[in-house]
N, C-alpha and C positions, 0 to 999 in steps of 0.2 A: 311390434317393438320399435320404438325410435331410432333412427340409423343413430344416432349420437351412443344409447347404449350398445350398439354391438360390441363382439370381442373383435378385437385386431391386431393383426401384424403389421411390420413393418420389415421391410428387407433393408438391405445397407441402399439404394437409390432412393429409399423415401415412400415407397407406393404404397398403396394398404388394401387390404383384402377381407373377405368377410371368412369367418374361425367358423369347420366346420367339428361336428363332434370329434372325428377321428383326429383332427387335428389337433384340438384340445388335450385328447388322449396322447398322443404324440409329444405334446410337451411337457406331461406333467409325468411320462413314462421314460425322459430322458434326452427326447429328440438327437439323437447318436446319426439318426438315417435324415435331415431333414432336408428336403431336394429343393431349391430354386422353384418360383412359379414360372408355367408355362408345360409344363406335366400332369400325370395324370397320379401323382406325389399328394399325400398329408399336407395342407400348410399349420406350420407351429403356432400360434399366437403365444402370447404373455400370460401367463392368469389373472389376467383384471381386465378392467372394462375401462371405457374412456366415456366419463358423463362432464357434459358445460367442461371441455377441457382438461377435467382431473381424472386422475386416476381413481378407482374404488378397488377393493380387493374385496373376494365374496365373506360376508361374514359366517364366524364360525359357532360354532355351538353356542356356548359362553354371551359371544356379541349377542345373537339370536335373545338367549335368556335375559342378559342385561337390559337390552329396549325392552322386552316384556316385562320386565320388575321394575321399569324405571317408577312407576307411584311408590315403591318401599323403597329401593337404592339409595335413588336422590333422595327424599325425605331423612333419610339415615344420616347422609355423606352432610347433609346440614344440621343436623340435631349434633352431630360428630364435632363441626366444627365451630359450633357454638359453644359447646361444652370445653373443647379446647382455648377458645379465648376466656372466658369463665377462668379455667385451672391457672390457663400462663398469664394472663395479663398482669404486669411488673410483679411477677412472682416466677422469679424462675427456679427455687431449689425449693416451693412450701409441699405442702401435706397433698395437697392437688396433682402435683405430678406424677405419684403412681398413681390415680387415678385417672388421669391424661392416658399412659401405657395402656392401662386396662378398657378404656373405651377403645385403643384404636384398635387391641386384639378383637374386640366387640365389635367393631366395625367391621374386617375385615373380615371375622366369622362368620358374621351374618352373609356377606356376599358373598362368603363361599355357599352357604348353606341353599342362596337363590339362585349361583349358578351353575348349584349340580357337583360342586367339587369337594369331595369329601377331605378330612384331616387326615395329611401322611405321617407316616411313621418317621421319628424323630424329631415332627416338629414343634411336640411339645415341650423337648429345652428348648431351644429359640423362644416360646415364651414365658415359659418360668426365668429364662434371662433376664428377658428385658422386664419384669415384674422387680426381680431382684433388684437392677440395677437404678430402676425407679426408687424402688423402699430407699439404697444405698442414697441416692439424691436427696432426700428431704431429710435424712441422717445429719448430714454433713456439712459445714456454713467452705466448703474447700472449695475455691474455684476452679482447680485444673481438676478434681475429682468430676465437678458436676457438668463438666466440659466435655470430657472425655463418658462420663456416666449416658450423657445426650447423643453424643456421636454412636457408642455403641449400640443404642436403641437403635438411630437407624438404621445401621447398617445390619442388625438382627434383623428388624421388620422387611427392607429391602430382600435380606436372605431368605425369611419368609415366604416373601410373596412369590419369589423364584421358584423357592421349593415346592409350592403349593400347586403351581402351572405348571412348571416343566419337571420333566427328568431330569435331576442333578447328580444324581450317584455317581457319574465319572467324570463332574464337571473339575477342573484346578482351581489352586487360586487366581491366576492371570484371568481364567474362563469368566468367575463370578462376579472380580471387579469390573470386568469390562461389559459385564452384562448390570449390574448397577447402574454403572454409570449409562449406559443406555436405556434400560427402565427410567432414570430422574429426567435423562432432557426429552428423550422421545415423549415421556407425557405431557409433555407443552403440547405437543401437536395437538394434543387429545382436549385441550381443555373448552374447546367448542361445544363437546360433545353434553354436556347438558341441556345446552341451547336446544340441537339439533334433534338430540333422544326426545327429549318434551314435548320438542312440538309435534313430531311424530306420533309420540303416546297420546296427550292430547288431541289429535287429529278427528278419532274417533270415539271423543269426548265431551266433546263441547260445550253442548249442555251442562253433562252435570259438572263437569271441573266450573263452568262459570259459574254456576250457585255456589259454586264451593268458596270459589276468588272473590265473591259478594261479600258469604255471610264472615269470611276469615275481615275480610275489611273494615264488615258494619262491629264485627266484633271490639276490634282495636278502636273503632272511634267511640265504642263505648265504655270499655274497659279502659281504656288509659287516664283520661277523667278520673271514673272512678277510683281510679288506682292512685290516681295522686288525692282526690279526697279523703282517702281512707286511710294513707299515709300522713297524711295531717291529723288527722283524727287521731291517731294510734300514736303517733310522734307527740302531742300535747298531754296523750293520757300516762308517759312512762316516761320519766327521767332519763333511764336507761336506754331504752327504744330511744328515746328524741336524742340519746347523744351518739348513738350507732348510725343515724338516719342523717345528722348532722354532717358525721363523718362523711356518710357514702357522699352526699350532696356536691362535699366539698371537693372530693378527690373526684366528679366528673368535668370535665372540661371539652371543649370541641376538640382538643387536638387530641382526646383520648379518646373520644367517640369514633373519630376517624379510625383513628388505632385497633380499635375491637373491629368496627367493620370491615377495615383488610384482611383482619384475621381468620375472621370469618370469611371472607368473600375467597382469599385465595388459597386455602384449609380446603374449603367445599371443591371448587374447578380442581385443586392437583389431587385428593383423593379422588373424585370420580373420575377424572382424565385418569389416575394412576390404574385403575380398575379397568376403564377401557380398551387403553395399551394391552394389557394382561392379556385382556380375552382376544384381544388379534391374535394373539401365540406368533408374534413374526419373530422371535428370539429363536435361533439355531440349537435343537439342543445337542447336532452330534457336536463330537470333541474327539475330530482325526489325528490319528497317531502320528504326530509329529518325529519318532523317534529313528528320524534314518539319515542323522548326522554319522559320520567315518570315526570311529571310536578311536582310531589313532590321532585324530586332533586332540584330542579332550586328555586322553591319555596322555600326550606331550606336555599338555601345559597342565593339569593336577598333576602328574609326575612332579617336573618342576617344584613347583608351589609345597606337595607334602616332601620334598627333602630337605627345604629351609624348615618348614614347619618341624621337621624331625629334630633338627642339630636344636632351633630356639625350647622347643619343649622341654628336649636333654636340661636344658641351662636353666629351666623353671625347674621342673623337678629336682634336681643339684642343688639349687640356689633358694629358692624359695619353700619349698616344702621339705626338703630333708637340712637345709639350714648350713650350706656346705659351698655359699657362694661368698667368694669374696668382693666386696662392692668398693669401686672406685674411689680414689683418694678425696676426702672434703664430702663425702656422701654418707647420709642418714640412711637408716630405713625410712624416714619417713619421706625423709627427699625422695628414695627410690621407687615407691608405690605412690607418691605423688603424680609421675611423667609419663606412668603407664597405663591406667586401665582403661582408660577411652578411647586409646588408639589400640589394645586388644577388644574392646568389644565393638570398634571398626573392621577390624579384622573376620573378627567371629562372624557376625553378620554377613561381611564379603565372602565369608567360608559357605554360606545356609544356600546364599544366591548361585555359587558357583559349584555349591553339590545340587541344588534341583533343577538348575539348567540342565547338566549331564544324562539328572535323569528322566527328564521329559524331553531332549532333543538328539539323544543320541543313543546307537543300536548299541542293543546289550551285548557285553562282555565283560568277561571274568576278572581280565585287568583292569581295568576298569571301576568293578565294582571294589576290590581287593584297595587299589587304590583310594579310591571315596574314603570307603571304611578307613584306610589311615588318617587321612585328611581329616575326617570325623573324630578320632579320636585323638588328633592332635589341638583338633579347635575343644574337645572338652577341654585338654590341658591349658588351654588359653583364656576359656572362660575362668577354671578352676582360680589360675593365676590371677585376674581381673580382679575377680572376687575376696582374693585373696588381700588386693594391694589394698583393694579398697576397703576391707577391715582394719587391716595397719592402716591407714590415711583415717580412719572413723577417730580411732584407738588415741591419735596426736591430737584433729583438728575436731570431733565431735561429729554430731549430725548436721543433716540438711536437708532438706526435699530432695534436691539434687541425687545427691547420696545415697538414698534408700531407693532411688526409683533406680539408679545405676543398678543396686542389689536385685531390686524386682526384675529389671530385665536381664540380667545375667541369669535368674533362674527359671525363667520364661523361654529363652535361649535354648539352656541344657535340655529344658523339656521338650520344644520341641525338636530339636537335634534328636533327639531318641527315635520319633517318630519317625526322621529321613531318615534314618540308619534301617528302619526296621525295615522301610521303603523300598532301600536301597535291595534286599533281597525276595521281597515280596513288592511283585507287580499289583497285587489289586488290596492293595493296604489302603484305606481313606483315608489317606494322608491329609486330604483339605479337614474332612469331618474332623479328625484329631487335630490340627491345631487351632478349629475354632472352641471347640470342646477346653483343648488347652487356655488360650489365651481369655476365655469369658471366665473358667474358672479362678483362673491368677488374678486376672484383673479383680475381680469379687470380692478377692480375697485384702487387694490394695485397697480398693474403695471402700472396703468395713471396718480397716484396720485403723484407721485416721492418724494417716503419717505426723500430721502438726503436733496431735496429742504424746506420739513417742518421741518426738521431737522436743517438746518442753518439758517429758518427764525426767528422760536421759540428761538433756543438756543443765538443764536447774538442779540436778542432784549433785552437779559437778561444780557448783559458782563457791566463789570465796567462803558465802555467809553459811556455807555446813560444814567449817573448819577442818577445810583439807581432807576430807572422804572422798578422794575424786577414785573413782575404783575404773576408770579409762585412764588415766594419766595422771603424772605427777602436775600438770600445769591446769590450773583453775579453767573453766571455761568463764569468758569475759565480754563476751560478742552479744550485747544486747541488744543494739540496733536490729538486729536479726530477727532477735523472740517479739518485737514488737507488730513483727507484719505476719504474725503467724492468725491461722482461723478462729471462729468460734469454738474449734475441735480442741484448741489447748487450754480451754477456760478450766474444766478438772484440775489439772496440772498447775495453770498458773493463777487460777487466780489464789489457793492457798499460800502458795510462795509469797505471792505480794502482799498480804495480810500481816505473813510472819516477816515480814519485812518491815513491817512499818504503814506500810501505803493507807494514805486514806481514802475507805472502797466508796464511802457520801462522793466523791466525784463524778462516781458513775451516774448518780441520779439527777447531776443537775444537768443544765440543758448544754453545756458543755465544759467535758471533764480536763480539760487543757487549761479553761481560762480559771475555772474553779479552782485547781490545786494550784497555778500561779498566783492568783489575785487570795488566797489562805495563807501562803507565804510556806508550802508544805515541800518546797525544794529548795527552803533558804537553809540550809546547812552549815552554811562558812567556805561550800566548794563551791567554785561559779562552773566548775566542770558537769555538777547534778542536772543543771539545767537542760542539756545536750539528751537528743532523743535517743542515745547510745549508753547511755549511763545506767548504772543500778540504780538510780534516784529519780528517774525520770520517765526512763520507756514505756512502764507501766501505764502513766497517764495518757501517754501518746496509743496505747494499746486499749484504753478505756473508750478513748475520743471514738476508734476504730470500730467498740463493738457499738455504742451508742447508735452509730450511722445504721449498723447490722438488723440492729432492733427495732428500730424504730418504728417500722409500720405493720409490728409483729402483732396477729391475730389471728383468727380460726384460718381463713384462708391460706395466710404464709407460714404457717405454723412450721416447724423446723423444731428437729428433734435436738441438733448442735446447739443453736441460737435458746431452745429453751433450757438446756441442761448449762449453759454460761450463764445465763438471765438466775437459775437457782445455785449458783457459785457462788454469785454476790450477795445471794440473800442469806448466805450460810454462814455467817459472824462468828 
């Protein structure tokens, strides 16, 4: 063996020594007894080795399997993310993207299946989620849906891959984000490692991997030719073909070429680096019982906190829900559920953090937990109240995005508060499990629902022009600056309203529906106020202008479930 590979110690002077087994055994057994050299003493070493200067740590099962499967892995982790530039290339909400989801479950299935690691139990929500949440994207032209629709994908896949290598069953949530986040940067380290697997795999291949790197080669200098000949050929014999072919031709450019190829190039290095990390297994999975905080701290201050919370609840319940509050001089209801709900569902939140700190940091007691549970049920009343203002505030001023997503997470809140409460008396409750469980359900349930669409049903049912039917309020809704910046998802909705309005829908088809309906003369009324992109005579066009841009490079690939059911709004005369 090369003195460079041995194992080695190092004392606090700097010296080093050669690791005999018993001392290897020594350190991996705890080293409690470990004596100075110069005795007849164990010396400890480190578990790793020191090769050209670096560290190496021994690999483990998985790593073992992965270099040996590297001719299917790698071959995978690039067909992977090939397919993936293919799906998103300036498409990020079309028909492609559950199938995006559904290669990467394909991808990472397969590396389970090469490196020995079978499918645990429950992880098949985590991907019927993210399947869902995929369909939900190509649904919906929403972009804080298909935002958030994207973020939850990876942070289910991330969960995935956690659950699939380690033991998580009593991981928290603090446990799993910080172990993400160490899974995304630590596989940078890793992304050499194609290089390095390859040339190893390779090594005692040479031969035939180089016939292989030939005839892949002689291939391409022959096929490509031919493939642009026979694309001429087939492009001159079909109308159709030569103006699809036209199309592709035009929409390639160098700076999109580039584009696909980073796509591709840094898709391949972070899944396979993402893969290799994994199989090091260097992620901790215990998760020591932090709970031996002095319960009388905790108790002091949730004391505190639930007997303001007690007197403010009284005053919601009196006031709010039994209808028995008298509100300050010059004061509306609507003034009044104006100033409040987002500084209770500040609260409520601060309530979630400062009942799970207690109970993952501090020793169990009775008061303690007696306490929580008030605290607990005083933040429902809080939520309750939240909820409450912000039906009265709907009731006056109408919907929003805003607004509805307040509603969403107020009853995203309540749900999981249930689960701390249950927590709170049962120590081995999957509290993490339930509120991912929770929150992929809820969200699901926002992302199908297409807030823009209840948004322009509700709000248009209330405008002037249905003589005074406003069944929210005596006061018309009039905000149409508003309806203008809404999604492809209010086209059901609106685009009939604007028909029965008058609007001429030919705007939509010319090449722009702004200059159209101005240079028609279809906003000269005798108000010079119609003109204004806030007007009942107007916003429409500026909301045409909007889907035109939407649609425009609409085809099999960007297909969109939103953008086509708008596209058959306007064809419905």
């Amino acid at each position: 063996m090369n003195h460079m590979e041995q194992s080695v110690w190092m004392d606090e002077s700097g010296s080093q020594g050669n690791a005999s087994p018993d001392a290897r055994a020594a350190a991996q057994g705890g080293g409690g007894n470990m004596q100075p050299p110069g005795g007849n003493y164990p010396m400890t070493p480190p578990p790793y080795t020191v090769v050209q200067g670096r560290l190496q740590f021994p690999d483990t099962e998985e790593t073992k399997r992965l270099k040996e499967n590297y001719g299917m892995i790698a071959p995978a982790a690039f067909a992977y993310a090939v397919f993936y530039a293919f799906c998103m290339y300036r498409n990020g909400s079309g028909i492609t993207y559950p199938f995006f989801v559904g290669s990467s479950l394909l991808f990472f299935g397969f590396s389970f299946s090469k490196l020995g690691i079978t499918l645990k139990k429950g992880s098949c929500f985590y991907m019927a989620a993210m399947l869902l949440l995929g369909v939900s994207t190509f649904c919906t032209d929403d972009g804080f849906i298909i935002f958030f629709n994207k973020l939850g994908v990876f942070l289910l896949l991330m969960s995935l891959l956690l659950k699939q290598f380690f033991d998580t069953s009593e991981w928290k949530l603090g446990k799993y984000l910080c172990s993400i986040c160490l899974l995304i940067f630590a596989s940078l380290a890793e992304w050499g490692r194609p290089v390095t697997d390859g040339a190893a795999y390779n090594k005692n291949r040479e031969k035939k991997m180089d016939k292989r790197v030939w005839y892949f080669a002689l291939g391409l200098l022959i096929g490509v030719p031919l493939l642009l000949a026979v694309l001429l050929l087939l492009a001159s014999a079909d109308a159709v073909f030569r103006q699809m072919a036209a199309r592709f031709l035009r929409d390639i450019s160098l700076v999109g070429i580039f584009n696909i190829l980073f796509r591709i190039t840094v898709l391949f290095f972070f899944s396979y680096g993402l893969t290799a990390y994994l199989c090091r297994r260097t992620i901790k999975e215990e998760t020591p019982d932090r709970r031996k905080g002095e319960p009388v701290l905790a108790i002091t201050v949730t004391g505190l906190l639930t007997v303001l919370y007690l007197l403010f609840s009284g005053i919601q319940i009196a006031g709010l829900f039994l209808g028995k509050l008298k509100l300050p001089e010059e004061y509306t209801y609507a003034m009044y559920a104006r100033e409040g709900f987002f500084q209770l569902l500040a609260v409520s939140l601060l309530n979630l953090v400062i009942v799970l700190l207690c109970i993952s940091l501090f020793r169990e007691s009775g008061v303690l937990k007696l306490i929580l549970t008030v605290m607990s049920f005083c933040t429902f009343v809080m939520i309750a109240s939240s909820a409450l203002r912000m039906i009265m505030y709907i009731r006056y001023y109408y919907l929003t995005y805003l607004r509805i997503l307040v509603l969403w997470a107020l009853a995203l809140l309540a749900v999981l508060f249930a689960g701390v409460v249950i927590s709170i008396f049962k120590d081995n409750f999957p509290l993490f499990r339930y509120q991912v469980a929770v929150a992929a359900v809820l969200y699901l349930a926002l992302s199908f629902a297409h807030p823009d669409y209840i948004i322009a049903k509700v709000n248009l049912a209330n405008t002037p022009a249905n003589q005074g039917s406003f069944f929210l309020t005596e006061k018309p809704y009039q905000d149409y600056d508003y309806l203008r910046r809404l999604s492809a998802d209010a086209a059901p909705a609106l685009v009939p309203w604007l028909q029965e309005q008058g609007y001429h829908m030919e705007a939509f088809y010319e090449e722009d529906a702004l200059e159209y309906a101005s240079g028609m003369g279809f906003w000269d009324d005798g108000n010079e106020s119609s003109h204004s992109r806030g007007s009942q005579w107007g916003f429409g066009y500026y909301w045409m202008r909007k889907m035109q841009q939407r649609t425009e490079n609409f085809g099999i690939r960007t297909y969109n479930v939103s953008r086509h059911l708008a596209l058959k709004s306007f064809e419905a005369k």
